[in-house]
C-alpha positions in Angstrom: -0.6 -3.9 14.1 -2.9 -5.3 16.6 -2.8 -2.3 18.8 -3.3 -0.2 16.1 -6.6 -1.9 14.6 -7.6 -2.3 18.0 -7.3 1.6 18.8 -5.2 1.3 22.1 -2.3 3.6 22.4 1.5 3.2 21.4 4.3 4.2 23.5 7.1 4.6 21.6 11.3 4.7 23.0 11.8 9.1 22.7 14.5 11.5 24.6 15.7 11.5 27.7 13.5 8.4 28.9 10.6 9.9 28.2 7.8 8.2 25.7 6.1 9.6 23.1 3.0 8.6 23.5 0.7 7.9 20.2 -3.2 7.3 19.7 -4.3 6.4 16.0 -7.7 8.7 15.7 -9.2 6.4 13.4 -9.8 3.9 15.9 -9.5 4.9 19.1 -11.6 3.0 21.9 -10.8 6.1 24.6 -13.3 8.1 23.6 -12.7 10.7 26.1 -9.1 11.1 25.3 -7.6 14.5 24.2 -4.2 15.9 23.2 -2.7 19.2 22.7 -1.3 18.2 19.2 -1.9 15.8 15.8 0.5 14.4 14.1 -1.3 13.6 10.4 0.8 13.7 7.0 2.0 16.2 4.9 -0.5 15.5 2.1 -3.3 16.1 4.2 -1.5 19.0 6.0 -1.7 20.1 2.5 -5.3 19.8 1.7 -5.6 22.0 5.4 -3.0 24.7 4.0 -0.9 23.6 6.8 2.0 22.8 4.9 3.9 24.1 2.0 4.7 22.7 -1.6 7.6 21.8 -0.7 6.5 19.9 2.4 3.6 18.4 0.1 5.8 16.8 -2.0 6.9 13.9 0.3 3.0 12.9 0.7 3.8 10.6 3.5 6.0 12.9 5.5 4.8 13.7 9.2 3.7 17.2 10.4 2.7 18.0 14.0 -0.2 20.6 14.1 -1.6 22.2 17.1 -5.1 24.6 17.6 -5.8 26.8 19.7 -7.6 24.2 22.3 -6.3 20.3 22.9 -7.9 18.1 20.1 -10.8 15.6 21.1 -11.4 12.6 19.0 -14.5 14.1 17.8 -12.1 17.2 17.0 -9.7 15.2 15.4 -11.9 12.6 12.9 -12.7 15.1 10.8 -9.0 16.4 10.6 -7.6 13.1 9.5 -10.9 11.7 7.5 -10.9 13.6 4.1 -14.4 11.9 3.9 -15.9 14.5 6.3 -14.3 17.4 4.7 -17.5 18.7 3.2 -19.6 17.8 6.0 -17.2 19.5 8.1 -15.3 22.2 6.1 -14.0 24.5 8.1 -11.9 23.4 10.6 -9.4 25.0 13.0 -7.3 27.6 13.4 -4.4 25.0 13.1 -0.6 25.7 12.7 2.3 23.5 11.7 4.6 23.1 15.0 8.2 21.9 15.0 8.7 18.3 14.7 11.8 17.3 16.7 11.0 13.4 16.8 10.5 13.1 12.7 12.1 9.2 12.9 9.5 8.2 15.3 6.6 10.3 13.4 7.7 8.8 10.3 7.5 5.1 11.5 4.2 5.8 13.1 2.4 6.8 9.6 4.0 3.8 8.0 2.6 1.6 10.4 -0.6 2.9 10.1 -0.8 2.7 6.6 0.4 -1.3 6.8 -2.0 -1.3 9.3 -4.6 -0.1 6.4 -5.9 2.8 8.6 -6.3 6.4 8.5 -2.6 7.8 9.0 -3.4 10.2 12.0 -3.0 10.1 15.8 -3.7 12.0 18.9 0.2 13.4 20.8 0.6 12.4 24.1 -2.9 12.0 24.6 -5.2 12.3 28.5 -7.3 9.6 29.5 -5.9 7.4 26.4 -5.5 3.9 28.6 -2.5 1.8 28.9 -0.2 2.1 26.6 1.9 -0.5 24.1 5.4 0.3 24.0 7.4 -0.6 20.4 10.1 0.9 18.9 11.1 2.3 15.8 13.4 -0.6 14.8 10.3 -2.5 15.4 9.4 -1.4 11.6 12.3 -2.6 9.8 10.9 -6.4 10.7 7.7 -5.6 8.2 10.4 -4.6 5.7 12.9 -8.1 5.9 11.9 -9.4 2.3 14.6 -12.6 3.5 12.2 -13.9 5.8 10.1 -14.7 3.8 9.7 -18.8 2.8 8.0 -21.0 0.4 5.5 -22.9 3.1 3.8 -25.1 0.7 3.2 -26.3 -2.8 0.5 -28.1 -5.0 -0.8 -28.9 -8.1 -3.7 -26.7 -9.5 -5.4 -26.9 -12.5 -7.1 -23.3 -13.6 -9.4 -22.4 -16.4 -6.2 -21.3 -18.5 -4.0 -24.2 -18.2 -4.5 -27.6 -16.3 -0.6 -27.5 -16.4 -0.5 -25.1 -13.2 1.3 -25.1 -9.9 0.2 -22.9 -6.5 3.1 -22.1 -3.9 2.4 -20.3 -1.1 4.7 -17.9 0.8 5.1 -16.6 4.5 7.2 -14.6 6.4 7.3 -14.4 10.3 7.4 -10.9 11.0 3.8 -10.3 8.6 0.3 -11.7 8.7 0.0 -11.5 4.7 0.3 -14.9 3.0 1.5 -14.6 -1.3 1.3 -16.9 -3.4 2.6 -17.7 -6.8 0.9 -19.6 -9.7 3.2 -21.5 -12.2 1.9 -22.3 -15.4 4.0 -24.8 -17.9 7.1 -27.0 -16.8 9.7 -25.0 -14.8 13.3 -24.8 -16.2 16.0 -23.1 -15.5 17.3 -22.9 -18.8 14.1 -20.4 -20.0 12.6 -17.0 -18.7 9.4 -17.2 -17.1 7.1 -14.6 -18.3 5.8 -13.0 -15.1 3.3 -11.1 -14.0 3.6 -9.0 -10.7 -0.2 -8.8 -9.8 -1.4 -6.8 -6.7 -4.5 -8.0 -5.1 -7.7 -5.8 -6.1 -10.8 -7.8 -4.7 -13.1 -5.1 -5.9 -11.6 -5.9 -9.5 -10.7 -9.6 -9.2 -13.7 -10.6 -8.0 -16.3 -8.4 -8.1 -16.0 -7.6 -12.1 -15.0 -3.8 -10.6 -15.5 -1.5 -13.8 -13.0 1.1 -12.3 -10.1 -0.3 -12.9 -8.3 -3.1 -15.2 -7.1 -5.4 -12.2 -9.7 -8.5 -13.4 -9.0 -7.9 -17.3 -5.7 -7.9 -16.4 -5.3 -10.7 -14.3 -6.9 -13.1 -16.6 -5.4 -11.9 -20.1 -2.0 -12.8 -18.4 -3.2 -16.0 -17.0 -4.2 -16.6 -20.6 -0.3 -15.3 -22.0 1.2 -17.8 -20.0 -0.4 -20.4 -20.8 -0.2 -19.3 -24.6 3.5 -19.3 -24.0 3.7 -23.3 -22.2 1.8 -24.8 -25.4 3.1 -23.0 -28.2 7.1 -22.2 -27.1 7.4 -24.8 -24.1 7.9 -21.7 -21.9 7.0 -21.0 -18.6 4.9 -18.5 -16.5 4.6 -16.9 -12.9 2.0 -15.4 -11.8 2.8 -13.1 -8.2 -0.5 -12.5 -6.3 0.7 -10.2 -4.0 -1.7 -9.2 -0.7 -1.2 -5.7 -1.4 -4.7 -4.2 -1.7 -5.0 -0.9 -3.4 -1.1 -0.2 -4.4 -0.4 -0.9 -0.5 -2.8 1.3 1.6 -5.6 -1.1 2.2 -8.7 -2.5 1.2 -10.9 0.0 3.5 -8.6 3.0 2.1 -8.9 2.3 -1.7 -12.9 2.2 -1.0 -12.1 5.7 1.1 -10.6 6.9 -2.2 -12.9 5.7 -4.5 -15.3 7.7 -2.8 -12.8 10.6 -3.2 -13.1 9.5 -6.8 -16.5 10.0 -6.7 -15.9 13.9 -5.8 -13.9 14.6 -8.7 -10.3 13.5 -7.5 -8.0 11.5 -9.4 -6.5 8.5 -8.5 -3.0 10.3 -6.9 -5.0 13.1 -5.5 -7.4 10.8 -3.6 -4.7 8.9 -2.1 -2.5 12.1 -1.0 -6.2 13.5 0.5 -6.2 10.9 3.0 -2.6 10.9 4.1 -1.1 7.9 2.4 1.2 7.5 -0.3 -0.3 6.6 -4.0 2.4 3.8 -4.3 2.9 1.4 -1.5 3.7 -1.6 -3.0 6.4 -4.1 -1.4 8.4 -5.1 -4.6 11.6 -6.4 -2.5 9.2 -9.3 -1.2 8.2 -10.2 -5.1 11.9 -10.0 -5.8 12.2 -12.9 -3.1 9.2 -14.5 -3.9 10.9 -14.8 -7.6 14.4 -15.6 -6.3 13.0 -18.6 -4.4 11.4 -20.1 -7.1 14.9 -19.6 -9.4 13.6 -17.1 -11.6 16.2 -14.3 -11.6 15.8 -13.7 -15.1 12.3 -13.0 -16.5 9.9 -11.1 -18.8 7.7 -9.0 -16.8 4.8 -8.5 -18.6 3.5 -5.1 -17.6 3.3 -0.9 -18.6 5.2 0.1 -16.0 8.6 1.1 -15.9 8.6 1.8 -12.4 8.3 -2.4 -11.3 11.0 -3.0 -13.9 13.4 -0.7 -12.2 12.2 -1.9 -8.6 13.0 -5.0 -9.6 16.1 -4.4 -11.3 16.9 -3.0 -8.3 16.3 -5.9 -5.9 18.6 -7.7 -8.5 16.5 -9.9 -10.6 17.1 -9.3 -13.8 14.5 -8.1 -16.2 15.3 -9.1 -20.2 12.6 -7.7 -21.5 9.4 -5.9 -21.0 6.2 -7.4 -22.0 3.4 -5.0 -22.8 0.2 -5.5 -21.2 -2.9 -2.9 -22.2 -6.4 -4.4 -22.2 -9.4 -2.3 -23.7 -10.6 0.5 -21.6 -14.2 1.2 -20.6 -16.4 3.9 -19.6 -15.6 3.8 -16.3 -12.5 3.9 -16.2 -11.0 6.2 -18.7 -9.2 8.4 -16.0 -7.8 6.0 -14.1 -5.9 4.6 -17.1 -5.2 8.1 -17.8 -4.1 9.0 -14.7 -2.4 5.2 -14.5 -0.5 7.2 -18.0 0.1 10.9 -17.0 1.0 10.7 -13.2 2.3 7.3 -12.8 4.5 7.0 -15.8 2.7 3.8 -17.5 3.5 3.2 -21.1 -0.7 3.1 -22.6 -0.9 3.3 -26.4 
């Protein structure tokens, strides 16, 4: 992660001993480096009619493209940023190439995107510096949910309950720090109603207009502690450090300004590269399991956490509905939120 952020070059374990050398474009501190190839996603391949509709339909896959001269960075920026595209719109003649290191492509993207930058790098870049080597098994450490821990816990009164708790979580093998927020006394012998919240600054803290994240937030803050005083229930609230469904805080404000254009929600996301749902719902299973709740409520409108959750084996009784008012400016993200993402909106 540091390397990437810092723009030096990765050097990851390929055939017959030799490296495959990777330089993320977004960046990139060797300005004079240049490559014969790219190696960007298939959704943005797509939006350069590199790639077909079949290839399109795994957003996040990798695609090695080539031109008819080696790429520069200035060459390249405009290739991965779907910012420039209509300060720069015509670019190339590019062609897909054969990909016969797709494991190590594949690992590269994801790390870029937890790395919360543009999913693009330069292959086996000139004049790119010294290299830092990691391996693809290096990735399944940012996927261990189990090493994950309860660090710390105190007491926290809020403005919907005086009766609340704060527990923080960390892993070692990831930088982001959870928490949970317990409202009412804890028992065993109840379901918590939960809420799996995603960290949206823009929305939680800046009153954003564009989507429900603040609304949303609050009004379950407020169910929870409904449920304590009137049933002697419980509530757990997940504030999970998973800015903009998983890509970043720097990438949602790229695709807002997508938005801005005339793209949906899904569509901006697949224009810059990156997969419209990221979210790491094996580390709010864990989060849950460590705080005994493996029986809940979740209180949301989307079937899709119930089933990840389901999957990661806590068990999901019932499904809470959760729609708060919509507003002017954000009538198609709900929309979208409804028609491309499967929510249940009234």
């Amino acid at each position: 992660m540091d390397a990437l952020r810092h723009g030096w070059p990765l050097a990851f374990e390929g055939g017959q001993g030799k490296p495959i050398l990777l330089l993320p474009v977004e960046t990139a501190i060797a300005q004079g480096a240049t490559a014969p190839q790219m190696l960007i996603s298939a959704a943005r391949a797509a939006t350069l009619k590199l790639a077909n509709q079949r290839e399109a339909a795994v957003p996040h896959a990798p695609v090695l493209i080539a031109g008819g001269e080696d790429f520069s960075l200035g060459d390249a920026l405009p290739v991965a940023d779907p910012a420039l595209d209509l300060r720069n719109p015509l670019k190339g003649p590019f062609k897909a190439v054969s990909l016969d290191w797709a494991e190590t492509a594949a690992a590269a993207l994801e790390l870029a995107r937890i790395a919360g930058i543009l999913p693009a790098f330069l292959v086996d870049p000139a004049g790119a510096g010294e290299p830092q080597p990691v391996a693809v098994s290096d990735l399944a450490a940012y996927a261990d949910a189990g090493a994950l821990r309860i660090v710390t816990r105190a007491r926290l009164p809020v403005s919907a309950s005086e009766d609340a708790e704060i527990v923080a979580f960390r892993s070692s093998a990831d930088l982001r720090e959870h928490v949970a927020l317990i409202i009412g006394r804890q028992s065993g012998d109840r379901q918590p109603l939960v809420r799996l919240h995603s960290e949206c600054l823009t929305g939680d803290i800046l009153g954003s207009l564009k989507c429900d994240c603040g609304p949303q937030l609050d009004a379950a803050l407020q169910a929870m502690a409904r449920e304590a005083r009137e049933t002697g229930g419980w509530g757990v609230l997940l504030y999970m450090r998973q800015e903009g469904r998983g890509i970043g805080l720097v990438n949602k404000l790229r695709a807002y300004r997508l938005q801005d254009q005339g793209f949906d929600t899904v569509e901006a996301n697949q224009r810059l590269g990156l997969p419209d749902e990221a979210r790491d719902f094996p580390v709010a299973a864990r989060m849950l399991e460590l705080l005994g709740a493996r029986e809940i409520r979740l209180l949301t409108n989307n079937p899709a956490k119930v089933a990840a959750l389901q999957a990661a084996r806590i068990n999901v009784s019932e499904r809470v509905p959760h729609q708060l008012p919509e507003n002017p400016h954000n009538v198609r993200y709900l929309a979208t939120k409804r028609d491309r993402s499967g929510h249940i909106l009234i």
